[in-house]
MARZA-325226 format. One record per atom (N, C-alpha, C): y, x, z. Coordinates in steps of 0.05 Angstrom, whole numbers, plus 5000, padded with zeros to 4 digits. Layout:
BEGIN
YXZ/...
This chain:
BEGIN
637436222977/639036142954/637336092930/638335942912/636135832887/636836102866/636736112844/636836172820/638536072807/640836332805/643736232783/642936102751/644335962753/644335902723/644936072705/644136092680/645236362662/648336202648/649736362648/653136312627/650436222600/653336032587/652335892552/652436162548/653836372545/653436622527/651536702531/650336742558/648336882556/645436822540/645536512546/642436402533/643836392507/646736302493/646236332465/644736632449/646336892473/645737152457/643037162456/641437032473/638937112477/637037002453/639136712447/637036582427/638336562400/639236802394/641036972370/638137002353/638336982331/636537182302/637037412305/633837502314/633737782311/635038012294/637038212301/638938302302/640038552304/640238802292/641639032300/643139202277/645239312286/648039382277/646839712261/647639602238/647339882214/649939912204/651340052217/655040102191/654839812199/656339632172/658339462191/656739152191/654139232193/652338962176/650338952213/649738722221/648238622237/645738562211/643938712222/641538702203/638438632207/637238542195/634038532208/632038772200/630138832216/627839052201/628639042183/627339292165/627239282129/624739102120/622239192144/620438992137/620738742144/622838612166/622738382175/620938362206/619738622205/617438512227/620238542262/618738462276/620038452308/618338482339/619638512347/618338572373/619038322396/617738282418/617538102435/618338162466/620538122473/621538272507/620337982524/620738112540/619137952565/620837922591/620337712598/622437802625/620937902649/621338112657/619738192685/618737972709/620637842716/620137612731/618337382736/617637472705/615937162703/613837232684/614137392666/612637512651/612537362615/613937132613/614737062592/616537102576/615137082552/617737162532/620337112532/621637242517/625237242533/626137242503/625737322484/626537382460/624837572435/626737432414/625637712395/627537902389/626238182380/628338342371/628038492356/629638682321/628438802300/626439022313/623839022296/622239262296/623539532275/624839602291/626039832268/624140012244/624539952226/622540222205/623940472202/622440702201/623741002200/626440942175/625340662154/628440752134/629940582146/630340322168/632940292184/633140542203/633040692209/632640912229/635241082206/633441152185/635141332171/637841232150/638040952148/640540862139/642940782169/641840852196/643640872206/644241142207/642441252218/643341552214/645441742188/644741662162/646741542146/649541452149/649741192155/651741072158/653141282179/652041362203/654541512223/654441892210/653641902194/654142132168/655842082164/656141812156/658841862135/661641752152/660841582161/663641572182/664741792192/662541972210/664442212219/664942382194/664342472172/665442632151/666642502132/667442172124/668242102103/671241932111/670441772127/671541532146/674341612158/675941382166/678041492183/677641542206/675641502217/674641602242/675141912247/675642052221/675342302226/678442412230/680242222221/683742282225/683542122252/681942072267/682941882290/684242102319/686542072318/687942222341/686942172365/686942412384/685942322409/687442142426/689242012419/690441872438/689341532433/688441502398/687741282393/684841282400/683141512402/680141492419/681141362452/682441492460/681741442488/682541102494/684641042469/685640762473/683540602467/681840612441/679640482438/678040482466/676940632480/674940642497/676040592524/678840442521/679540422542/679440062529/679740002518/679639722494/676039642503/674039812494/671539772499/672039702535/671839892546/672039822586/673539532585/675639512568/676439202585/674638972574/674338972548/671638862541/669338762548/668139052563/666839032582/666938892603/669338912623/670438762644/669838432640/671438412612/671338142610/668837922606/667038152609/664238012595/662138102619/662638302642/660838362659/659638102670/660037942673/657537712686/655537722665/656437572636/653837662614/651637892619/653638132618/652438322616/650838412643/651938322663/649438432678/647838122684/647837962676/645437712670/643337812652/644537952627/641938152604/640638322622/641738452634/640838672652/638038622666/639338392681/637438232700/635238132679/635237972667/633137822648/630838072627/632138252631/630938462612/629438792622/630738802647/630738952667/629138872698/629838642699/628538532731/630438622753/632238662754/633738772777/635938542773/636638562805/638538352810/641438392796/642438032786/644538052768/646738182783/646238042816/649238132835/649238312831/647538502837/647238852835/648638962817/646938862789/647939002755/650038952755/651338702759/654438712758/657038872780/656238972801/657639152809/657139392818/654739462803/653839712798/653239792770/651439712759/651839842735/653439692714/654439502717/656439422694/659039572707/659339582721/662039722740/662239992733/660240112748/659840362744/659340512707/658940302695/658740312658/661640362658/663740142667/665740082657/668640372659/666840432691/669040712704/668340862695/666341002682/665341212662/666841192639/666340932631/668840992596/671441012603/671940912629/675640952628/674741292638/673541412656/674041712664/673741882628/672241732622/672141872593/674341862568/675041612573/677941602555/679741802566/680241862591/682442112593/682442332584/678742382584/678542652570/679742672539/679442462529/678942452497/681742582484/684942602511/686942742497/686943042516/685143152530/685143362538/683143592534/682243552513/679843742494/681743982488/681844192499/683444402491/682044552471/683644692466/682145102453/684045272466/684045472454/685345752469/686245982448/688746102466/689546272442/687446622452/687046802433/686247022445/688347262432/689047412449/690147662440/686847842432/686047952404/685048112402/685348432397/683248492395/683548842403/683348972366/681548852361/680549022328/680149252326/679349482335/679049812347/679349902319/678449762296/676849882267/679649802249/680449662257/683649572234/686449642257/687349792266/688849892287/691849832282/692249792257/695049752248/695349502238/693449272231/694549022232/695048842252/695048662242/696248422257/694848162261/694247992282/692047802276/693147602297/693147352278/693147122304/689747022305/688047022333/685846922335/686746692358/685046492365/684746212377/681946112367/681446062391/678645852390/679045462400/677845372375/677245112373/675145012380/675244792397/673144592411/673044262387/671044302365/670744042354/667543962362/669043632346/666443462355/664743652341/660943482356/659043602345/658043442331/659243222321/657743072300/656442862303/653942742286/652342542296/649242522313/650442362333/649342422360/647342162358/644342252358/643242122360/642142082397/642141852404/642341802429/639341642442/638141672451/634941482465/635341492494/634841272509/636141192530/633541092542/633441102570/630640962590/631340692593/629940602602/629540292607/630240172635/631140372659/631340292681/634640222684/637140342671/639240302673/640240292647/639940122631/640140112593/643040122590/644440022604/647339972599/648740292612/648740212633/649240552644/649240802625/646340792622/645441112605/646441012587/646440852567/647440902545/651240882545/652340882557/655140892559/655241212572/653041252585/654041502596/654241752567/652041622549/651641852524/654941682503/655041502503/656541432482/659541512481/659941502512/662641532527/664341802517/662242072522/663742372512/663242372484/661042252468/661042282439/663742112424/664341882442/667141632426/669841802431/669741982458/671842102468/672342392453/670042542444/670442762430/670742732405/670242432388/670342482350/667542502344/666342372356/663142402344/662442062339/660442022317/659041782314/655741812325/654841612334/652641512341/651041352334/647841402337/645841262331/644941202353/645140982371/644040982400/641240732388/638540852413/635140732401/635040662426/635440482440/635240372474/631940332476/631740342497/628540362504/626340082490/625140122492/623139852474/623439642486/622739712516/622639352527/626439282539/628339442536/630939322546/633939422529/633239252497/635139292487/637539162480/638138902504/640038762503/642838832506/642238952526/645039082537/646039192518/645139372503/645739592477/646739372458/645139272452/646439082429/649138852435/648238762458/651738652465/654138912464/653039082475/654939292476/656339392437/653639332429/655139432397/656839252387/656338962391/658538802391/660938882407/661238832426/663338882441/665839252422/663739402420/664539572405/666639472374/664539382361/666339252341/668639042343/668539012364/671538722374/673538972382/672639202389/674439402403/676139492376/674739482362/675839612331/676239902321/673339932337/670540222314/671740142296/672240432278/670140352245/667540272243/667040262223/664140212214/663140502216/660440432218/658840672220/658840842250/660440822264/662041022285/659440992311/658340732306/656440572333/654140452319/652140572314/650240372307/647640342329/646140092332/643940022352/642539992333/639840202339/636940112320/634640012347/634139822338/631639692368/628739712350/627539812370/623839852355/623540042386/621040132365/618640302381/619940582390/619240712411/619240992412/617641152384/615341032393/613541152364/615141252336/616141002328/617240942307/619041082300/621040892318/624540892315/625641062324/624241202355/625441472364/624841772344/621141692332/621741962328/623141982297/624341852293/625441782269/628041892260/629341862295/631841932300/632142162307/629942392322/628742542340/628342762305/626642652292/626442862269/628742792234/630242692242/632742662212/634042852215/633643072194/636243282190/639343182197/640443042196/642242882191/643742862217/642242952245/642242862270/643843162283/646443152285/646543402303/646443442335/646843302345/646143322373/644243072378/641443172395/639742912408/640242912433/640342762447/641742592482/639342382486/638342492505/635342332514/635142282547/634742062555/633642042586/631441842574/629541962595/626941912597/625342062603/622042042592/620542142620/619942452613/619442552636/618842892620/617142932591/615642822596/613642852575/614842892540/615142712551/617542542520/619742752513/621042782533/623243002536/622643302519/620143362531/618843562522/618143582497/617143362486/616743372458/618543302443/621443282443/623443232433/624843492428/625143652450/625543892461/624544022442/622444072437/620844282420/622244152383/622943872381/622443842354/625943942348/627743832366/630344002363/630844322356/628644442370/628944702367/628744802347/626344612339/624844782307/628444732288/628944522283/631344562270/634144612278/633844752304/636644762316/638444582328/636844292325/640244102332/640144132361/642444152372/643444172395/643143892416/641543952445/639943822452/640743722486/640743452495/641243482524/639243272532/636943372558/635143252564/635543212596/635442872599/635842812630/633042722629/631242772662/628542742649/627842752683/625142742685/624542572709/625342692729/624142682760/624742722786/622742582814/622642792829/621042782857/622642832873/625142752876/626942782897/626942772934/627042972937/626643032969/629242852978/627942663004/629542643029/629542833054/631042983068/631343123087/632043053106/630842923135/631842803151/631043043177/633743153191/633943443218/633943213231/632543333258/632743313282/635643213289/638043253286/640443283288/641643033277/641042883259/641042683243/640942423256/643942223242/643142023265/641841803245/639341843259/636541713248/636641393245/638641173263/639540953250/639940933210/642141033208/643241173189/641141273166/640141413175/637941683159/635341463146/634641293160/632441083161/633140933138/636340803139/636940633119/637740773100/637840933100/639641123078/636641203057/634041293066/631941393053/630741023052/629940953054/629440663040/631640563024/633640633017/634640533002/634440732977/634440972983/633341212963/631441172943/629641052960/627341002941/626440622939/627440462946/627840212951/628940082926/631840252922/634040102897/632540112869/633139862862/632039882828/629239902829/628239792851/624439712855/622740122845/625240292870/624040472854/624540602827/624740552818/624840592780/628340712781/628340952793/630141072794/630241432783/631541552769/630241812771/630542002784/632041952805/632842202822/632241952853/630941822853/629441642869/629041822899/629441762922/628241892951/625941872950/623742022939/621341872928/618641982952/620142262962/619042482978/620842483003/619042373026/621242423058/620042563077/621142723086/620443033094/622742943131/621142953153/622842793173/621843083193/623343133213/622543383227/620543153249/619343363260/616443273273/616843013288/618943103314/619143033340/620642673338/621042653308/622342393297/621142233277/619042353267/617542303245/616142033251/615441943268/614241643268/616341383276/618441533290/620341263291/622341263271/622341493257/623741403230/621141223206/619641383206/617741273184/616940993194/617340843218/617440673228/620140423219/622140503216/624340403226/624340293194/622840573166/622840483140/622040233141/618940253145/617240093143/618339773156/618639713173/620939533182/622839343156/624339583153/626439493126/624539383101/623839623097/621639423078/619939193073/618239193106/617538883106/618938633105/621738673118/623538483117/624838413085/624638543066/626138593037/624738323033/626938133014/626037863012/625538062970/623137962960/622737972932/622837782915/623437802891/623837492871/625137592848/626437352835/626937302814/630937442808/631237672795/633937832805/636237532802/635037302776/638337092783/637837012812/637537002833/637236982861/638137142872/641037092873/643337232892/642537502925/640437272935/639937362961/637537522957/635637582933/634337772930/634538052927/633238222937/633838492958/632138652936/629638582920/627938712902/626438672883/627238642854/625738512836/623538592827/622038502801/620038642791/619238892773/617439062768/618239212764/617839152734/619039352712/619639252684/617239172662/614939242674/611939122658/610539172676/608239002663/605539002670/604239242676/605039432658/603339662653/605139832670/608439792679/608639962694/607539922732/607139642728/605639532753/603339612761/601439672736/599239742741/599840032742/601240222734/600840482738/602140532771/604040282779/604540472813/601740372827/600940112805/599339992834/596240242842/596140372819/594240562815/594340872834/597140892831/597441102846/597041062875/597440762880/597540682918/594040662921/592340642899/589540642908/588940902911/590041082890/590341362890/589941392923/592341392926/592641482965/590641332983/589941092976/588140933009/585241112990/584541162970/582141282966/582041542973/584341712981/584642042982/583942023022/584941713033/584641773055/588041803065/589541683051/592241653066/592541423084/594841403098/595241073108/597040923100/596540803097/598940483079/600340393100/602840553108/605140483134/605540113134/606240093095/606739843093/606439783067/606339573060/606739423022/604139513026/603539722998/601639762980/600339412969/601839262965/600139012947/601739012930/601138782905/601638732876/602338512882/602938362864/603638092865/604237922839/604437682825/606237532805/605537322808/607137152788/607537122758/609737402767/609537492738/611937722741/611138002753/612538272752/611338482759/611038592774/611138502807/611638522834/609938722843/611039002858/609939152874/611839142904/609839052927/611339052951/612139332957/615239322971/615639612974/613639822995/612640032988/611040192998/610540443017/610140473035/610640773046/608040823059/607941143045/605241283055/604641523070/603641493092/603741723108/600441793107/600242103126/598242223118/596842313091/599242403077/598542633046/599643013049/597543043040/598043303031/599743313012/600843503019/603843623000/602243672974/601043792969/599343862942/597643622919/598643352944/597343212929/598543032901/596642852895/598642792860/600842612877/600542372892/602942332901/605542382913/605442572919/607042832927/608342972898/606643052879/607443252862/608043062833/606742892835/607342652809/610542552813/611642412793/613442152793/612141912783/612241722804/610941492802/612741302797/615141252804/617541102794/617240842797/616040782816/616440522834/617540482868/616840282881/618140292905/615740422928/614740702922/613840772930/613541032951/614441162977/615241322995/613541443009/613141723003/611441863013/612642013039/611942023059/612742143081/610942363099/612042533097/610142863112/611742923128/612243053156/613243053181/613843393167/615643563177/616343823187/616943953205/616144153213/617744313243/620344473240/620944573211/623944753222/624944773190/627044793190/628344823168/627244953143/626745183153/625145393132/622545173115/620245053135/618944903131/620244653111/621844503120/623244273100/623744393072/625644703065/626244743047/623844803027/621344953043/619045063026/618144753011/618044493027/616344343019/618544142991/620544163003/621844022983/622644172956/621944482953/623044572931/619744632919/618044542930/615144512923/615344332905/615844252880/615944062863/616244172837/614844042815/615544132781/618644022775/619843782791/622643762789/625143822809/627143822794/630043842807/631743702801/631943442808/633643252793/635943282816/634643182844/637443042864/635143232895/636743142913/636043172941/638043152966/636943042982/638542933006/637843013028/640543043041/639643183068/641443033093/639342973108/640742773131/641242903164/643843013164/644643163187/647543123192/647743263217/650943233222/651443543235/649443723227/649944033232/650944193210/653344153199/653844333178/653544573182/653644813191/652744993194/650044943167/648244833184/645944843174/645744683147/646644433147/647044303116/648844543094/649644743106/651144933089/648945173077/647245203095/645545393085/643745343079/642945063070/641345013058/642444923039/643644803022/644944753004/644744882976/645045212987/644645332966/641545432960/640145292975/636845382979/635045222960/636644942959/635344722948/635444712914/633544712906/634044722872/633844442863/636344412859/636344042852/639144112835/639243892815/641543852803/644343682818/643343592837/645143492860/644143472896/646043502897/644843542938/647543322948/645043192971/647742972977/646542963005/649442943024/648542963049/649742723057/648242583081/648642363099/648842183072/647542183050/647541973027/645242023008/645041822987/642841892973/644441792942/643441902924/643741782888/645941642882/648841712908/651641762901/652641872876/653041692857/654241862830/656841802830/658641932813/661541922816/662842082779/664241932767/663642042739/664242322732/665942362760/666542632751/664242882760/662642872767/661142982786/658043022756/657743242749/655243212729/653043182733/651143162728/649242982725/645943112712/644243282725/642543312713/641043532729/638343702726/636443812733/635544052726/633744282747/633744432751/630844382738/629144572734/626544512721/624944392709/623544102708/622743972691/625343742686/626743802708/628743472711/629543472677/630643812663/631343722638/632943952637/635443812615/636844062610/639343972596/641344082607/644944082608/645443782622/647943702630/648343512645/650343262627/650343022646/651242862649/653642852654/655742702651/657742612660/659942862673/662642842682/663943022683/665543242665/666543362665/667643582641/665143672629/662643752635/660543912630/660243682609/660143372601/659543292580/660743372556/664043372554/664943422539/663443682527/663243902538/661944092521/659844062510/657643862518/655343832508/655743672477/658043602473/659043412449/660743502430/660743882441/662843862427/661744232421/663244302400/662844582388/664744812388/664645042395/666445202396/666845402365/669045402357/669745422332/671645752333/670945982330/672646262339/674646312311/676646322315/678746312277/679446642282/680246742258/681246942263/683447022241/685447032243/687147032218/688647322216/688447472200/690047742187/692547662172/695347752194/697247672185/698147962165/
């Protein structure tokens, strides 16, 4: 198949004056300066976009100050939140080809894909979240008072918003993650500062439009585009900020982590992953084969709870790691507007060079290159990869490399599978490929992952939360568990 044409909207948005939403003004830098996105594919420029300065950083931060404490945003009943964000989803709907064409052009992953996965999956997140937005309860309490024995007291506890939510988002699913943070903050009464990652901030910014057609107030949504350097820690250190919402890489996480603390603002970190595949003896290995290449396959890799680690019991271990290798060679790679393309590029240069580094890593340690290990362009191409013969101890094993890269180590017995897969600094996800429940049951609770998925892999579902056990991060994603992350518990106590 050739290469779709892009919709007029799409190339007009693209060739828009650099651009981002402060309160109710589409604005440029303060200094004017801008940044340069690239398209993965080809490696040429794609557009410009504002270099944010720490004071656009802090007049949005500002602006959603005062909306949530001044604005009518703050009389907005929950029935007119959930209508708005049910207003935003159709919006969305109506514009998903655009939007997953940005996706593609900014991201490198196929448009077919982005549009019925992550523009889809964007879109069922805000409607699961609009329902919440009229079912935020509190509670009444009968208290005891031991010390005042003869009065009288009505007590009840209140669940309010937590305010302004500054939001920084990764670069592998821009539209996604940032609906996934925007979704419980629009649904609980909170305003936002969302800072989309440096190289993919299209999506975000159509999205702030789209927002404003929905009919936000001002202030309620603002997009600042720049640097992490800059613009994140900008957002990361303003008093002004009560909850920070971050996906991205541990590192980053960590030092965000520490700067929340020093001032208390209330903090939720989705953050990397070395996700075990678990393929028993028992397992029908057709199945299990395509199921772990697609684990670590989808999104060129650049996934965070990725099948990144495949752990196969002995007596199967080469005709599965076989059967990968296969799939992989066959994966047609290119350009994501190319319908029939299976695997795009990955999002830079520099992230090209860091998997391609790790695969010399392994042929220099003395591993074997099942399959891929090459580079490729114009554009950021890593062939998909799988490597056998590594030690569990080693960096490819214990790293996240976050490309289409599959490490595979054989096991003899269950005990063995669980030691090696909970051998990791993370806990994001893990999969286990059997048809012995019995045994998928007792291991289940063995595995320290923030999700366990059997006969499947990086199945999300909105209701279902979202997040990690040790370095992966901290509090979750999506589900009822967001709402609390967004929101504050308030104890009243009244002496009648």
């Amino acid at each position: 198949m050739a290469i779709a044409p892009l919709l007029a909207a799409t190339t007009a948005f693209i060739q828009r004056a650099p651009r981002m939403l402060i309160g109710a003004d589409w604005v440029e830098a303060a200094d004017g300066q801008t940044m340069s996105l690239r398209n993965p594919a080809t490696g040429e420029q794609l557009c410009l976009v504002p270099r944010a300065t720490v004071d656009d950083v802090n007049r949005a931060v500002l602006a959603a100050r005062q909306a949530f404490d001044d604005s009518p945003w703050t009389r907005t009943r929950p029935r007119e939140r959930q209508n708005l964000l049910w207003k935003l989803a159709d919006l969305m709907q109506r514009d998903a080809e655009l939007l997953a064409q940005l996706e593609c052009l900014n991201n490198g992953k196929s448009a077919a894909v982005a549009q019925v996965m992550d523009v889809q999956l964007s879109i069922d997140f805000l409607r699961y979240m609009a329902g919440w937005a009229t079912k935020i309860e509190g509670s009444s309490v009968e208290v005891s008072m031991p010390l005042m024995p003869d009065a009288q007291f009505h007590s009840f506890i209140r669940r309010e918003a937590v305010g302004v939510v500054g939001a920084i988002v990764a670069w592998n699913f821009p539209l996604l993650l940032a609906c996934w943070k925007i979704g419980p903050a629009l649904a609980t009464g909170c305003t936002v500062v969302l800072k989309p990652a440096d190289e993919t901030p299209l999506s975000a910014l159509k999205l702030a439009e789209l927002v404003q057609e929905a009919g936000y107030p001002d202030g309620v949504f603002n997009v600042v585009t720049g640097t992490g350097i800059t613009a994140g820690s900008a957002l990361t250190h303003n008093p002004l900020v009560d909850k920070l919402t971050f996906t991205g890489s541990t590192a980053v996480g960590k030092e965000i982590g520490k700067i929340a603390m020093d001032s208390m603002t209330r903090v939720t970190l989705e953050l990397g992953g070395k996700s075990p595949t678990i393929v028993m003896a028992d397992a029908d290995l057709g199945n299990a084969a395509a199921g772990a290449a697609s684990a670590i396959f989808f999104n060129q890799g650049q996934v965070c709870c990725a099948g990144s680690r495949l752990y196969v019991q002995r007596k199967h271990f080469d005709n599965v790691v076989a059967d990968i290798a296969g799939i992989a060679n066959a994966m047609k790679l290119g350009n994501g507007l190319d319908a029939s393309v299976e695997m795009g590029p990955l999002i830079s240069a520099r992230q090209q060079e860091r998997v391609y580094r790790y695969i010399e890593m392994g042929r220099e340690s003395g591993a074997t290159i099942a399959c891929g290990g090459e580079q490729f362009g114009p554009g950021y191409f890593v062939k998909p990869t799988v490597i056998v013969d590594v030690d569990q101890k080693h960096s490819l094993v214990q790293e996240e490399i976050f490309g289409p890269v599959l490490v595979a180590i054989p096991f003899d017995d269950e005990a063995d599978a669980l030691r090696m897969a909970n051998d990791s600094p993370y806990g994001l996800g893990a999969s286990i490929w059997s048809n012995d429940l019995a045994a998928v049951h007792r291991m289940i609770p063995r595995i320290k992952s923030g999700s366990v998925w059997v006969n499947c892999h990086s199945a999300l579902d909105p209701a279902l939360p979202f997040g990690g056990y040790k370095m992966s991060g901290v509090g979750r994603e999506m589900g009822h568990a967001a709402i609390e992350h967004y929101t504050e518990l308030k104890s009243v106590l009244i002496k009648l």
